[in-house]
N, C-alpha and C positions, 0 to 999 in steps of 0.2 A: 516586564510584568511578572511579577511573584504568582505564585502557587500560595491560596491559600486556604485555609480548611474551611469555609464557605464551601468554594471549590467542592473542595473533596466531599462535604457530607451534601451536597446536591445531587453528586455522581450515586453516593449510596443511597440516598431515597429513592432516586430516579431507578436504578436496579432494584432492589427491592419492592418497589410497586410493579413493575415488569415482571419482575418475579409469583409474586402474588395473581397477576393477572392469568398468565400461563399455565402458572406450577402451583396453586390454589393450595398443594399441601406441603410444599416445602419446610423443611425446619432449619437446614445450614446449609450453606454457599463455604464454599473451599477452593478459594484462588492460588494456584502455586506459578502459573506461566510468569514470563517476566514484564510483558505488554500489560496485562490485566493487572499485575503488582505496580506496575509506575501507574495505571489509570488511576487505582482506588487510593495509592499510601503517597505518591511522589517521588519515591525513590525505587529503585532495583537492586535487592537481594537474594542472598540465599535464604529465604524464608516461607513461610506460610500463613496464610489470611483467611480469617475464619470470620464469616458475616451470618450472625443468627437471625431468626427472621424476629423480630421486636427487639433487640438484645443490640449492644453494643460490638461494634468492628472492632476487633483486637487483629494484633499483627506482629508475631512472632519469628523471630529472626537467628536463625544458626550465623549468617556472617553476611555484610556486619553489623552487628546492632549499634554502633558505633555511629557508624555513619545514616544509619536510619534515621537516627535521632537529628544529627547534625541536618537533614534533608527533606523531611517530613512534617508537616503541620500537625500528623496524628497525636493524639495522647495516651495512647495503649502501646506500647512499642516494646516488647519485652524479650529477651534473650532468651535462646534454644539449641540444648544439643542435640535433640532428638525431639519426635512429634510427642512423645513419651511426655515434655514438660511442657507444651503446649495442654496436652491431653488433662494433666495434674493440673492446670491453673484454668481453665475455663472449663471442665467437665468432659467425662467422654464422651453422655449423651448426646449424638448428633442427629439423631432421627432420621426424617428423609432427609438425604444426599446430597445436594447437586453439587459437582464442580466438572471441571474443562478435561473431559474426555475425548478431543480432539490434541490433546497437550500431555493428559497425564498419565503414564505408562501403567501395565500392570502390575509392575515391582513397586512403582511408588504406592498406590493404589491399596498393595498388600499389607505396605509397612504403616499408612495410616490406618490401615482396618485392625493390624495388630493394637492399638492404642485408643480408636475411637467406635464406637458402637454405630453403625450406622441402620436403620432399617433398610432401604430401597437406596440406591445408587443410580441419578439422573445426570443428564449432560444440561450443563447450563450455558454451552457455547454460543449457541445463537442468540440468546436471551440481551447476553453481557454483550455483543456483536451490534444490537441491534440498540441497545440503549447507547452505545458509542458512537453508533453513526449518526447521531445527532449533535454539531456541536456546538458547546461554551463559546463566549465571547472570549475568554481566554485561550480558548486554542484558537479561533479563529486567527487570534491575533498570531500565534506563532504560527500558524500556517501560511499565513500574507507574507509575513517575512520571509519563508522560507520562501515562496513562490515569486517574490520581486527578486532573491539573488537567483533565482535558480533561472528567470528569464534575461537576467542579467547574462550571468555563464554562457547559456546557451548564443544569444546573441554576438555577443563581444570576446568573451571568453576560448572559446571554442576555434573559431577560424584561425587566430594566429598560431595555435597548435600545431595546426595541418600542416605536411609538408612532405614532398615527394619522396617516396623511396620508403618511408617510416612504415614500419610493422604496426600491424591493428594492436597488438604487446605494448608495442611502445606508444602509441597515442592514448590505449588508456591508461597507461603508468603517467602520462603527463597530464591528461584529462581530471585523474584521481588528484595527483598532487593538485592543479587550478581548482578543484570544486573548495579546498579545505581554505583558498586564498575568500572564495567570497563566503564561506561560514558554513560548508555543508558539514553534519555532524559525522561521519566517517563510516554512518552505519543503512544501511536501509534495510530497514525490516518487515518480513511479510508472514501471512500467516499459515501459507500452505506450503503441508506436509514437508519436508527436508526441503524446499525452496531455497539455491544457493545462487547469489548473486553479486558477483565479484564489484562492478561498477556501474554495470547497467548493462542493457543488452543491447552491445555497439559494434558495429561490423561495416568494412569495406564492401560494395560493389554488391556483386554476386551471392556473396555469403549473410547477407542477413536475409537469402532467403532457405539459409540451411534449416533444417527438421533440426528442430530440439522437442526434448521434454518439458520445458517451460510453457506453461499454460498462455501465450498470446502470440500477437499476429508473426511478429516479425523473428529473425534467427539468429544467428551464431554457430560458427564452427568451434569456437574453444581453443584450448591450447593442447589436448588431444581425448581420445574416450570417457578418459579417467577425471579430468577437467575438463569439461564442455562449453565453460565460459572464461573471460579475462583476457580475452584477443587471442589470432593465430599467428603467427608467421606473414600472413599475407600481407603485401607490400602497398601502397598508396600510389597509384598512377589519376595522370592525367583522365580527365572524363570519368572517375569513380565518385558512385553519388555515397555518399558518408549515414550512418544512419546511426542517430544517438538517438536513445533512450533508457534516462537514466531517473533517478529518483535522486529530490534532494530534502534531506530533513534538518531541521535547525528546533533545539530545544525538546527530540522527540517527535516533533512532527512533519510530517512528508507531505510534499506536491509532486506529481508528477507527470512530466511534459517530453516531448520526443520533439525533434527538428532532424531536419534531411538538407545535407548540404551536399550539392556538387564542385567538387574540385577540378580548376583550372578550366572551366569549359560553362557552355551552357549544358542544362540537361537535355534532355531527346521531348520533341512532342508528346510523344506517349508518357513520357514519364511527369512533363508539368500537365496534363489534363488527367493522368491520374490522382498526382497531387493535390488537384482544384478541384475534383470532386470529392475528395476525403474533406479540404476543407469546409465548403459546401455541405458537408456529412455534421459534421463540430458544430457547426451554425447552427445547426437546424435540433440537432440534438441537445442543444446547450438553451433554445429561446423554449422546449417543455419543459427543463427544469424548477418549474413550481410547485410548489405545497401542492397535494392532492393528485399528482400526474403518478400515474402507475408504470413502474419502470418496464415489465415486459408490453405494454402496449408504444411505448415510449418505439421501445424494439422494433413489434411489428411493423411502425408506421414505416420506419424507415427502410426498413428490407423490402416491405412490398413495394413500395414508388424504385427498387434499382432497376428492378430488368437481369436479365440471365446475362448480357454483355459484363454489366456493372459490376456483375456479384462474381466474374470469373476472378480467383485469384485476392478476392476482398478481405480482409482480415485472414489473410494468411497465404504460405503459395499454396495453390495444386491443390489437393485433399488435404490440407492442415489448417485449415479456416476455423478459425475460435469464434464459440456462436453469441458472441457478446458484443457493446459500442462502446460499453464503460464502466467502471469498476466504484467504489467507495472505496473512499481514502483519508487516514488520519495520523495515527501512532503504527499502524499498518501501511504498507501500499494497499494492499489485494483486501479493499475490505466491505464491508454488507453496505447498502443493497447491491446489487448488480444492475447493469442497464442489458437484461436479456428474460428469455422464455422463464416463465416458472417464478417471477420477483413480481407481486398483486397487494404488498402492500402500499397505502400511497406514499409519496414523498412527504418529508417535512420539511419547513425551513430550516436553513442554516446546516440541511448536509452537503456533504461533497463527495463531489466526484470528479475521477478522471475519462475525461473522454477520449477514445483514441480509434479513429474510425481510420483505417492504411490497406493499400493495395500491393500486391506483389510486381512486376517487371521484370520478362523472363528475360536471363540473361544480362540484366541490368542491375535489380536489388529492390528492394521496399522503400515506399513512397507513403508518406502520409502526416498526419500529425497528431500528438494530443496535448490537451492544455487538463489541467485542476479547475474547476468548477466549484462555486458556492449554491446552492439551492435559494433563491429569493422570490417573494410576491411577482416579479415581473421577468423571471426568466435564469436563466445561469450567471452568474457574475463570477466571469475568469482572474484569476488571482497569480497567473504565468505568464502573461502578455498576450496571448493568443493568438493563435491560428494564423502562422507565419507560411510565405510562401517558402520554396527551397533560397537556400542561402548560396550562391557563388561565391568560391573560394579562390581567390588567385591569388599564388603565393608571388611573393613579395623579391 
């Protein structure tokens, strides 16, 4: 399915009215991140995107204008060595302000005020966040794609990798290489702050219930302080439960889904009835997904039916429990609304999200699942296969 400028000027009315609704005295919108430049133009460059409120979307480009052209449906595409000739061909007048003040540094910020007049300077982060999480027939569609190889992978993919002795380094150096065999595009991209993530967050046994700085449940040791993800050293034994979760994007857009395999063994009781209540958790969380269901009451419902038993160790180990069951997901992983405290607006059709409800197992490792979700009239429609038991792995 092409990209077409339908597409694209759907995207900008739809912000733009958002806009207006919000930001009532808006004058210009100033897109520089790379996420929001592939959202609004099709391609990603070194450039900047200037959307006046009644006025025509122009998109100017230091490098490379070249290929904007060649990738883009826009018709305003024009070459820039500096904002200085943006500034010269559509005016410097920009009035009130908004652009991505979660993205755009001081320095940058300075060198457009050197060339553009602005009155007031607003953030239009959540604005463009929130018209995004609602999506196109065309993304949807590359999102299904991406969520059939990626349950593919996970499935079939994944277990004949496994094998005694192999460093968590090495399974995801072969993990990486298999994701590229079923079409995953090499990159997964998210939207918070310095968020670095080598291939997903995947770890042997014990260690995915290591403390990181990564905002969710489960962990990782890293390959040392300075690198805290990409595998450790540690080696793959018999009775180690395997914990992937990764992201897989095809065309720009991401699904994503986590699977728990045990190697050479069955798992331990404790760890398949933790499992079975996470899935149990996915189910339940994925039949509110409809137009009109409010994500933090979504929340409450299901924290209050756990019990203090349930919730020991529940999205996360110890004291590291991340207070959410699932995220919105597109050209981001981590992306608006959230399924937690403080999200009262209601759902729409056709958003998505990833649900990932997982328990900790001390001395064992993290147990759980999540799948990709569509929002529909009758509930979540999973687009990852869903809510898999753990997976026995016996090598061969």
């Amino acid at each position: 399915m092409q990209l077409s400028k339908q597409e694209l000027d759907n995207r900008r009315v739809n912000f733009c009215a958002a806009m207006d609704e919000v930001f009532p005295d808006w004058d210009t919108a100033v897109i520089i991140s790379k996420v929001n430049q592939y959202y609004f133009t099709g391609t990603v460059q070194d450039a900047l995107l200037l959307i006046p409120r009644g006025g025509e979307m122009t998109y100017h480009v230091r490098r490379s204008c070249e290929r904007a052209e060649l990738e883009s449906p826009l018709d305003r595409i024009y070459p820039m060595q500096s904002y200085r000739d943006a500034a010269q061909r559509v005016g410097a007048a920009c009035g009130n302000t908004y652009l991505e003040k979660e993205v755009v540094t001081c320095a940058m910020l300075e060198r457009l005020q050197t060339y553009f007049r602005m009155n007031t300077v607003g953030s239009l982060d959540r604005v463009v966040r929130m018209v995004r999480a609602v999506k196109s027939p065309y993304e949807l569609y590359w999102m299904e794609r991406a969520g059939g190889q990626h349950d593919l992978l996970l499935r079939q993919g994944v277990p004949p990798l496994l094998r005694e002795g192999m460093s968590e380094a090495e399974f995801i150096a072969s993990l990486f290489k298999e994701s590229f065999r079923y079409g995953h595009d090499g990159i997964t991209r998210f939207h918070g702050f310095q968020t670095e993530i080598a291939c997903g967050q995947i770890a042997f046994g014990e260690n995915s219930l290591f403390p990181t700085s990564f905002n969710g449940p489960g962990g990782e040791r890293g390959r040392s302080p300075a690198i805290p993800v990409a595998g450790s050293g540690r080696r793959l034994k018999k009775g180690d439960l395997v914990f992937v979760d990764i992201g897989f994007g095809h065309n720009g857009y991401n699904t994503d889904a986590t699977q728990v395999y045990c190697f050479g063994a069955e798992p331990s009781r404790e760890a398949l009835e933790a499992h079975r209540l996470c899935m149990d958790i996915e189910r339940r969380v994925a039949r509110q997904l409809m137009p009109g269901a409010v994500p933090s009451r979504i929340y409450h419902s299901i924290m209050a039916d756990l019990g203090d038993e349930r919730k020991r160790d529940f999205m996360g180990f110890g004291s590291r429990a991340v207070q959410f069951l699932g995220h919105g997901i597109g050209l981001q992983v981590d992306e608006l609304p959230v399924i937690a405290r403080g999200f009262e607006e209601p759902l729409e059709e056709n958003m998505a999200f990833a649900i990932e409800p997982k328990k900790g197992i001390a001395g064992a490792g993290m147990v759980g699942v999540e799948d990709t979700y569509v929002v529909t009239a009758t509930g979540g429609r999973c687009i990852t296969g869903g809510n898999r038991e753990i997976i026995i792995v016996n090598q061969l």
